[in-house]
Structure formats: C-alpha cells, structure tokens
C-alpha positions in Angstrom: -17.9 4.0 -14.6 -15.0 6.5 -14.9 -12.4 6.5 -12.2 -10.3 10.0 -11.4 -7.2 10.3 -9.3 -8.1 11.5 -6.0 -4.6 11.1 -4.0 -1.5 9.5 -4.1 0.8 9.1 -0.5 4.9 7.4 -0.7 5.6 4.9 2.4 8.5 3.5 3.2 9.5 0.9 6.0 12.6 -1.8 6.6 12.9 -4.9 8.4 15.9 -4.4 10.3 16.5 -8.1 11.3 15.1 -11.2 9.1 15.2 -9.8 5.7 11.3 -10.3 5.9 9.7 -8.8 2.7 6.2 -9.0 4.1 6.9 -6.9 7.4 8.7 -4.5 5.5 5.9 -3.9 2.5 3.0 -4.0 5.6 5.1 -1.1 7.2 5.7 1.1 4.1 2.0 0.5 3.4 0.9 1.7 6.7 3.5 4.0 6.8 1.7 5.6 3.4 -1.9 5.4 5.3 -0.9 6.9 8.4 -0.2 10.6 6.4 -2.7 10.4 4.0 -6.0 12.5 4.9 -9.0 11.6 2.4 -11.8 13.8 4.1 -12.5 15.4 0.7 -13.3 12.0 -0.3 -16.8 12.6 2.0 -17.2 16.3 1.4 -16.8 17.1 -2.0 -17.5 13.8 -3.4 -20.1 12.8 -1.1 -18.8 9.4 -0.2 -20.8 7.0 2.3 -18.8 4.4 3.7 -16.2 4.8 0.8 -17.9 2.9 -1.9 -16.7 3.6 -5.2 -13.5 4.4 -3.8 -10.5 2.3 -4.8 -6.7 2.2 -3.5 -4.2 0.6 -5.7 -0.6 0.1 -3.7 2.3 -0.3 -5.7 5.2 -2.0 -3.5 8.7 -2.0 -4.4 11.1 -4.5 -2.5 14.3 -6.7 -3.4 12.0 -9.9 -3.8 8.4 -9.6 -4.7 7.9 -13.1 -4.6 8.7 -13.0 -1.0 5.5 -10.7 0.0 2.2 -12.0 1.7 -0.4 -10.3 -1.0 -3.2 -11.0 1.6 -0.8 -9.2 4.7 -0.2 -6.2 2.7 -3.9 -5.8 1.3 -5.6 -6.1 4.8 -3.3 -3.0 5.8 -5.5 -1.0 3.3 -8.5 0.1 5.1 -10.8 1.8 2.7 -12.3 1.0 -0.9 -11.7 -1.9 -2.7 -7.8 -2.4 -2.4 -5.1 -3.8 -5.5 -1.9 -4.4 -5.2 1.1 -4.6 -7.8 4.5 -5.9 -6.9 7.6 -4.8 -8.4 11.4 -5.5 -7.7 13.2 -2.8 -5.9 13.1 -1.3 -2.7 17.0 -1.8 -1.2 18.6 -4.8 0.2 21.8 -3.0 2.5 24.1 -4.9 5.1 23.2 -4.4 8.2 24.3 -6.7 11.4 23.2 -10.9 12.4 21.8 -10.3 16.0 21.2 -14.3 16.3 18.3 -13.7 18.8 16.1 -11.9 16.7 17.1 -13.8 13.0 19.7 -16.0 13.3 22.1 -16.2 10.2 20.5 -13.4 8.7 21.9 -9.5 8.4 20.5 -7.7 5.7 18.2 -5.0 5.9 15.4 -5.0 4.1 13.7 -1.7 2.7 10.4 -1.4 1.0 9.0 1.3 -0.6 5.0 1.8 -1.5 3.0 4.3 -3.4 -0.7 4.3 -2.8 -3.2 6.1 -5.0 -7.0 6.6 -4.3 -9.5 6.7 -7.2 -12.8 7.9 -7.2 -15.9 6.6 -9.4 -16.9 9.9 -10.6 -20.3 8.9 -12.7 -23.1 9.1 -10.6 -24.9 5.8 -10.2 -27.3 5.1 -13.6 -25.7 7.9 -15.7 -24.8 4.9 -18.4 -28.7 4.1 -18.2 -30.3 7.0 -17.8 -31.1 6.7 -14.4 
C-alpha cells in the first residue's frame, strides 16, 4: 500500500504551572486537531470510518522523556495514530504559585505537527483484485 500526504496542522500549548510535559504535548495536540478540517478525506477519497487513514504527531518539548505516549496518542481521534518525540519546544521562567505546583515555576511550551496520510491503492490492486 502507498501512503500520500493528505494534511499537515502546527499546535502549540504550555503548562503554565507544573512544568508538566504531558499536559502541555496533549494541549498542542488538540490544539492541532481542533483547526484541522479532513472532510476531503470522505469526499474525494471516499473514506468510511477513516480506515486507511493514518496521523503521525510529531511533538516537540524540553523533555521528551517526560511525556505520557499513551495521553498524547488517545488525543488523536481518527486513523491509526504514531507518535515521535523530539527535544524542543521552550522551557521560559514563569512564577511558583505554591497552590497549583509547589516549588515549581517554569513554563512549559510544546509544540506539535500532525500530518494525515492516506492509503491511496485501492484494496487488491497488489493482487489483482
């Protein structure tokens, strides 16, 4: 099966208190899904139920090690979802509010790039089907 580029949406989110990688990556995921409008996907392609669709999120933040794979993957609600991590996103100062993260004051910003493939093959083109 081939796979073609269909889309590609940018996200980006922070986690003002708690320097929390995962809530920062989920929000720059969603933040990517909430602009992103794939009804082409089901008229031109003639998708049921998105299968043979795939979304592959790429998420930058200052600790990749820190993020929840399973959290940010379940954010993804179509096709069959993948997920790389990479360092980068931005650590910045920000201010210790003690009730909401005690000891902590950074701000954590993540930044995600989704991008939606498409089998393009029709089903039994390698057989003859």
């Amino acid at each position: 099966m081939s796979r073609k580029r269909f889309a590609v949406e940018l996200g980006y989110a922070a986690d003002l208190h708690g320097e929390d990688m995962t809530k920062a990556a989920v929000r720059a995921v969603r933040d990517a899904v909430s602009r992103i409008c794939l009804c082409g996907i089901v008229e031109i392609c003639g998708r049921d139920r998105f299968q043979g669709v795939y979304v592959h999120a790429v998420l930058a933040v200052p600790d990749p090690d820190g993020v929840d794979r399973e959290a940010v993957l379940a954010c993804i609600p179509i096709g069959e979802p993948s997920l790389e991590l990479v360092k980068g996103g931005m650590s910045v100062p920000g201010i210790e509010v003690p009730c909401f993260a005690p000891g902590v004051s950074n701000i954590v910003v993540a930044c995600a790039a989704l991008t939606v493939y498409v089998e393009t093959d029709p089903e039994g083109a390698e057989t003859g089907a």
